[in-house]
C-alpha positions as CSV (number, residue, x, y, z in Angstrom):
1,X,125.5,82.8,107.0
2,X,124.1,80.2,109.0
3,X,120.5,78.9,109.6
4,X,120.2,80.6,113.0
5,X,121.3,84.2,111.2
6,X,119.1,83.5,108.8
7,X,115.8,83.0,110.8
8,X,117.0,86.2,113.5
9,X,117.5,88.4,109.7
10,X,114.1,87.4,108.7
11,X,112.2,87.9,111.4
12,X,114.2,91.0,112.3
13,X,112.6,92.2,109.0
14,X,109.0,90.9,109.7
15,X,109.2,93.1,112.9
16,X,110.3,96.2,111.1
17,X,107.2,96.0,108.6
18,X,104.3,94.8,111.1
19,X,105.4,97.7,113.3
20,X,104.7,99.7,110.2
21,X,101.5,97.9,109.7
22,X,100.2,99.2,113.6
23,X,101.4,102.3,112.1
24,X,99.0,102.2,109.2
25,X,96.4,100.3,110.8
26,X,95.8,102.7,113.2
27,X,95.5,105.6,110.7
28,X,92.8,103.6,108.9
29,X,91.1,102.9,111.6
30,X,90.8,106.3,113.0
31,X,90.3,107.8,109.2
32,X,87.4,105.3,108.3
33,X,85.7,105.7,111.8
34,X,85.8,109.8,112.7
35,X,85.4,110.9,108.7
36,X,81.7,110.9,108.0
37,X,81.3,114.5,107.3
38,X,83.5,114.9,104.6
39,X,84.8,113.0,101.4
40,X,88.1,111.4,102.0
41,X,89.6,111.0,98.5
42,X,88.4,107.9,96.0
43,X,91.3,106.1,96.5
44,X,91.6,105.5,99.4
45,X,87.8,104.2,101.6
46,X,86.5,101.2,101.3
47,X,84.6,100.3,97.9
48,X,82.0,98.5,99.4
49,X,80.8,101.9,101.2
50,X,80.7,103.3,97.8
51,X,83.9,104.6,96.6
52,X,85.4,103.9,93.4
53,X,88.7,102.4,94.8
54,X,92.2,102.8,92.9
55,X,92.0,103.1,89.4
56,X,92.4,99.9,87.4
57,X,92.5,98.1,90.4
58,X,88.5,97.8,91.6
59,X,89.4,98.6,95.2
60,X,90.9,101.1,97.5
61,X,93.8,101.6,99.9
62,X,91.6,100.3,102.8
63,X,90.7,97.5,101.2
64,X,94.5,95.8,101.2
65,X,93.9,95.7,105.1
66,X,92.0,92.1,105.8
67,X,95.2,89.9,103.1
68,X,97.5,92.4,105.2
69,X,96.8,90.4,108.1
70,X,96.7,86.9,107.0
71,X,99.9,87.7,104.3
72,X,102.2,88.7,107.4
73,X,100.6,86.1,109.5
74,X,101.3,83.6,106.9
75,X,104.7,84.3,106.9
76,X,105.4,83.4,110.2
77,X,102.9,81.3,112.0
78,X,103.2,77.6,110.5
79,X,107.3,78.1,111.5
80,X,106.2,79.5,114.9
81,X,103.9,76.7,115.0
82,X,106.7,74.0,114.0
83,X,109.1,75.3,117.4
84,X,106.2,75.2,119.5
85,X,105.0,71.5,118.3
86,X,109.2,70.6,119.0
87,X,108.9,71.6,122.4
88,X,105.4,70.8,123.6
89,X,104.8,68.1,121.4
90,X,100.6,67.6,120.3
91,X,99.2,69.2,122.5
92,X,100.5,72.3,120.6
93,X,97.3,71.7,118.2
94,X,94.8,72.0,120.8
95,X,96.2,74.8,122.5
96,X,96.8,76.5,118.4
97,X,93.2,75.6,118.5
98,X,91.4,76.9,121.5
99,X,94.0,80.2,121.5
100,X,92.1,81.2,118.0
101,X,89.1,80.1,119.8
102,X,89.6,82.5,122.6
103,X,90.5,85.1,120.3
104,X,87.0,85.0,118.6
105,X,85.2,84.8,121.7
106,X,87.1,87.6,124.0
107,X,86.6,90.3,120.6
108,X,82.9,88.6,120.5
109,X,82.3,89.8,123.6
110,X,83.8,93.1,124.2
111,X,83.9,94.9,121.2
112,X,81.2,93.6,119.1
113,X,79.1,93.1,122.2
114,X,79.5,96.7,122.9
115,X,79.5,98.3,119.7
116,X,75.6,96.6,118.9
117,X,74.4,97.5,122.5
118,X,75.5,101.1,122.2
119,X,74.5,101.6,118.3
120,X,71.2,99.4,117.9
121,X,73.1,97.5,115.0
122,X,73.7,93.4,114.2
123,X,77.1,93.7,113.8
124,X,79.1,90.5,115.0
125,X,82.2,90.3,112.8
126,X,85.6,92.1,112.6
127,X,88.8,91.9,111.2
128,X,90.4,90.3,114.7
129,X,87.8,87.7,114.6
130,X,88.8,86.8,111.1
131,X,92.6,86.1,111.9
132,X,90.6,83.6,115.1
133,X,88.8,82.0,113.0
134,X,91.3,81.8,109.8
135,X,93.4,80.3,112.7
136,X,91.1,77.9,113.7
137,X,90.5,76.5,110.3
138,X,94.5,76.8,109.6
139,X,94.8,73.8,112.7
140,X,92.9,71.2,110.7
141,X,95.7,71.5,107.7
142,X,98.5,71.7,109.8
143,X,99.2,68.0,110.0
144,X,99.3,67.7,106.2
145,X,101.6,70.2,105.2
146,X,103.5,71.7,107.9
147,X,106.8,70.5,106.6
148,X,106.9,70.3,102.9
149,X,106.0,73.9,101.5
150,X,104.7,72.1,98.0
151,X,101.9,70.2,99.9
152,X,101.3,74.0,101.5
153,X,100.9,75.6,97.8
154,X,98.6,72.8,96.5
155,X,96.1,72.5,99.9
156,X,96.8,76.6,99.4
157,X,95.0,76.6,95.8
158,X,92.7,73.7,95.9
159,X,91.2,75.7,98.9
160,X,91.1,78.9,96.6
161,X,89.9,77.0,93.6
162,X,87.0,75.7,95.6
163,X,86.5,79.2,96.8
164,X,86.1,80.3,93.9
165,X,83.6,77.8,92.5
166,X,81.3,78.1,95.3
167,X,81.6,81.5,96.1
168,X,78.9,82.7,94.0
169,X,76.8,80.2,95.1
170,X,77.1,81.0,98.9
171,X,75.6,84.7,100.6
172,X,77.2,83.7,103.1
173,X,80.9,84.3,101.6
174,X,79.2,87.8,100.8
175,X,79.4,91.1,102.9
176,X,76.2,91.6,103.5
177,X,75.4,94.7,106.1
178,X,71.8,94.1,106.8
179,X,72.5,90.9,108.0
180,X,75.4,91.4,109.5
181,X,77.6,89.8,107.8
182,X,80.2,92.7,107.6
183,X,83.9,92.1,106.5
184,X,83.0,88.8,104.3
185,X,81.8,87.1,107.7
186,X,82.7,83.5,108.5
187,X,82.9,82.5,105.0
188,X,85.6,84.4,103.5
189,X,87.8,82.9,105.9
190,X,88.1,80.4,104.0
191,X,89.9,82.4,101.3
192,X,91.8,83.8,104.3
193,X,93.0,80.4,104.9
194,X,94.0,80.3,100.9
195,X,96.1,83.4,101.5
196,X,97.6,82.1,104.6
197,X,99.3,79.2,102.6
198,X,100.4,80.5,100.0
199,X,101.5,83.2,102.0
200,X,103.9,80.5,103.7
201,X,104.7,79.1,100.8
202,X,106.3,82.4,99.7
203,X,107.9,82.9,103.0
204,X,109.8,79.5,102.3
205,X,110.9,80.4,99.0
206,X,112.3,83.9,100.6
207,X,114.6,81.4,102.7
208,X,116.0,80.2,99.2
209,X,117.7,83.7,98.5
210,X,116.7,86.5,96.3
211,X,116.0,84.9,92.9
212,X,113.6,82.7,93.8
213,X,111.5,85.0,95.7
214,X,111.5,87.2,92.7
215,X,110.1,84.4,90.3
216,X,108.1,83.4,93.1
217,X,106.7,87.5,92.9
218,X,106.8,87.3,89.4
219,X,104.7,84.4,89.0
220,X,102.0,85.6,91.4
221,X,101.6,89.2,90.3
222,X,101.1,87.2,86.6
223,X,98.4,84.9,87.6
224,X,96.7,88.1,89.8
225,X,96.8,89.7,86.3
226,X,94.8,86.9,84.2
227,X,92.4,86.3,87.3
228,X,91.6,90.4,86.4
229,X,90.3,89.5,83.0
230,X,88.1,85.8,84.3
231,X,86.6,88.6,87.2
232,X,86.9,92.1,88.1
233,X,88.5,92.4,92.1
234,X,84.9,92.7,94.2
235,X,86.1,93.7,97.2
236,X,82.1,93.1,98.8
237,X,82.1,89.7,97.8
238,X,86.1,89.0,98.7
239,X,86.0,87.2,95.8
240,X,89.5,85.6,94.4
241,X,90.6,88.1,92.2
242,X,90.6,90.6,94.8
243,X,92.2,88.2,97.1
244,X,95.4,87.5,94.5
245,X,95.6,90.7,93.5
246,X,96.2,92.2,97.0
247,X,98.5,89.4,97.5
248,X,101.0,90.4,94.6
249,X,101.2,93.8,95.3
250,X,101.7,93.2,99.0
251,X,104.4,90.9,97.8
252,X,105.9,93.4,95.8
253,X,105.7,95.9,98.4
254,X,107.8,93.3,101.1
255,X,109.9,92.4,97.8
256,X,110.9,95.8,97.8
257,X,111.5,96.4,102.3
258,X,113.3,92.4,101.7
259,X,116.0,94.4,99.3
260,X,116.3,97.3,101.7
261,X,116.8,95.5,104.5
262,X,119.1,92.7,102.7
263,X,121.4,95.1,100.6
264,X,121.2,98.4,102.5
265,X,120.2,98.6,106.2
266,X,119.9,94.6,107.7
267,X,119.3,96.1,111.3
268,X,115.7,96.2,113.1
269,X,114.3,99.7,114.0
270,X,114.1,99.4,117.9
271,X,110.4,101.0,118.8
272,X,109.5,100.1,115.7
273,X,110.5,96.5,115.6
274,X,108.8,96.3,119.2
275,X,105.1,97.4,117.9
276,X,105.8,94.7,115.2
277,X,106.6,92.1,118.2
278,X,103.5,92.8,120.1
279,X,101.1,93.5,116.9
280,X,97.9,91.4,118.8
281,X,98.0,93.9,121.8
282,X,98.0,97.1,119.7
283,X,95.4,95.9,117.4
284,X,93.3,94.9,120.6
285,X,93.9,98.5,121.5
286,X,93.6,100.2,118.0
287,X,89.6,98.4,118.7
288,X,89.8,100.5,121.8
289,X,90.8,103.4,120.2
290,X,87.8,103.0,117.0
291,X,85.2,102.7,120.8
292,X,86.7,106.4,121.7
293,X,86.7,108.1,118.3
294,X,83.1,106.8,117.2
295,X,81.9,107.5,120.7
296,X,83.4,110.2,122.6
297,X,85.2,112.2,119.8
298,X,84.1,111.9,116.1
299,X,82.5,112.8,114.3
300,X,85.4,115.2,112.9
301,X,85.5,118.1,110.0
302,X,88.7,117.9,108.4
303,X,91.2,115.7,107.5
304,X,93.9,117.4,109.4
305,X,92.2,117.1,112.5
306,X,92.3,113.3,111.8
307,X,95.7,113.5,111.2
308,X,96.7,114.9,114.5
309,X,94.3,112.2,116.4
310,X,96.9,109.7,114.4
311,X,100.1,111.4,114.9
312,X,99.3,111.9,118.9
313,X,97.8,108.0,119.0
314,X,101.2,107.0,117.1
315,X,103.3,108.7,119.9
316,X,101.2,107.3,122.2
317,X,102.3,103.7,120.9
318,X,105.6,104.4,120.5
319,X,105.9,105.6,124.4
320,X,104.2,102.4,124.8
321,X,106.7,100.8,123.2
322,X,109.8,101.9,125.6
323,X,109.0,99.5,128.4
324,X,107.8,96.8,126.3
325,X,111.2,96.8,125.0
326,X,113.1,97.6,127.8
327,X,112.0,94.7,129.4
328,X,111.6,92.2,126.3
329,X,107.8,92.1,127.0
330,X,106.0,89.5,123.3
331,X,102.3,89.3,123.2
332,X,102.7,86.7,121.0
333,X,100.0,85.8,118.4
């Protein structure tokens, strides 16, 4: 199989498992936003609203969400990033930089705008804010390690071991709700940017074949494990425990959809593969979506009412879907 197969295989997969992610995203968004008068079960909210997460773990289902992000973008953006610098030359690191920019500013504006005007609160950070400004700090490293995934691993854990020497030291890596640093703020974007590495780093390795992304796998659930006896996960602080440990097991879990798709079906689902494709625009409208439910329809009494809000917003992506695919629209990232 040649290098062009390769790269088509690969991000034939990435599709199929980000179109699962708007899936899930989705579901969590609509779940954590229209269930505030009943108990949703312990494993699954967010721990920093309480809960007592997954058992041995220290956080819960939701919490995996924010090193979702930056592990799938990881994956694929410093490759992207190497075709576009081929064909546009440097001035593919200002535009990198000012299309993060934009990002942060256009979800500044709309949706945290609107969400502290309408509720009285000093909110002014979200999850699509984080992925601008991860992106914005990714553009100063670029240069330095874009082409030799080693150099990747090492800026990659430097960044995380300096994380985690100053993160005690520094509220403002903390998610602090009063102050409105919600979702670790500014400064855990910084770990983001960790993530995002190393995250690349594994997405070379994959390229190598199927034994070395299984040491690779191997070696990372083993450090997450000894980072769980230095510190507990803390998923309020995003501290570097919780960051790892997320990691590995969101590695495993692609380990596993890798060995389906490799060895049993190496074929991209269509709709689904198209909601992977054009995951910005469906997470700009999953923030839509959170508007409607915590505005116009939540809050709701049961979980199966929640369920068919999901089930009728997944249909609704999927028809979405049909004409994005029929006519090979990409809202690229």
């Amino acid at each position: 199989m040649d290098k062009n197969d390769l790269i088509k295989r690969r991000d034939a997969l990435l599709d199929n498992v980000k179109g699962i992610v708007v899936l899930c995203f989705m579901f969590s968004s609509i779940i954590t936003n229209a269930s505030k008068t009943f108990s949703l079960p312990d494993w699954m909210p967010h721990t920093n609203h309480g809960a007592p997460g997954i058992p041995y773990l220290n956080f819960g289902l939701f919490d995996f969400g924010p090193v979702l992000f930056f592990f799938l973008i990881g994956l694929i953006v410093v490759q992207s990033f190497n075709r576009r610098l081929e064909r546009e030359g440097k001035s593919a690191y200002k535009q990198f930089f000012f299309k993060n920019a934009a990002l942060v500013g256009i979800v500044a504006v709309t949706y945290v705008f609107f969400l502290n005007t309408f509720t009285g609160t000093h909110y002014y950070w979200n999850s699509i804010i984080a992925v601008g400004f991860t992106g914005m700090l990714l553009t100063g490293v670029l240069p330095f390690c874009r082409k030799n995934k080693w150099i990747k691993l090492a800026i990659g854990v430097g960044i995380l071991l300096v994380y985690t020497l100053l993160g005690d030291k520094l509220d403002i890596l903390r998610a602090n709700e009063p102050a409105g640093l919600v979702e670790g703020g500014w400064g855990a974007c910084f770990g983001y940017l960790a993530v995002v590495l190393i995250s690349s780093f594994i997405g070379d390795m994959i390229s190598k074949g199927t034994i070395f992304y299984f040491i690779i796998s191997v070696v990372l659930g083993i450090v997450a494990v000894m980072m769980n006896f230095v510190a507990k996960a803390d998923y309020s602080s995003y501290n570097t425990t919780y960051l790892l440990t997320a990691l590995a097991i969101l590695n495993g879990a692609y380990f596993i959809f890798y060995l389906i798709y490799k060895y049993v079906y190496p074929k991209p689902v269509p709709l689904l593969s198209t909601l992977g494709r054009n995951l910005l625009l469906f997470l700009v409208i999953t923030g839509f979506v959170d508007l409607l439910v915590m505005f116009a329809l939540g809050p709701f009494q049961s979980i199966e009412q929640l369920l068919v809000l999901s089930s009728i917003c997944a249909v609704a992506y999927l028809l979405l879907a049909i004409p994005l695919s029929k006519k090979k629209v990409i809202f690229k990232m």
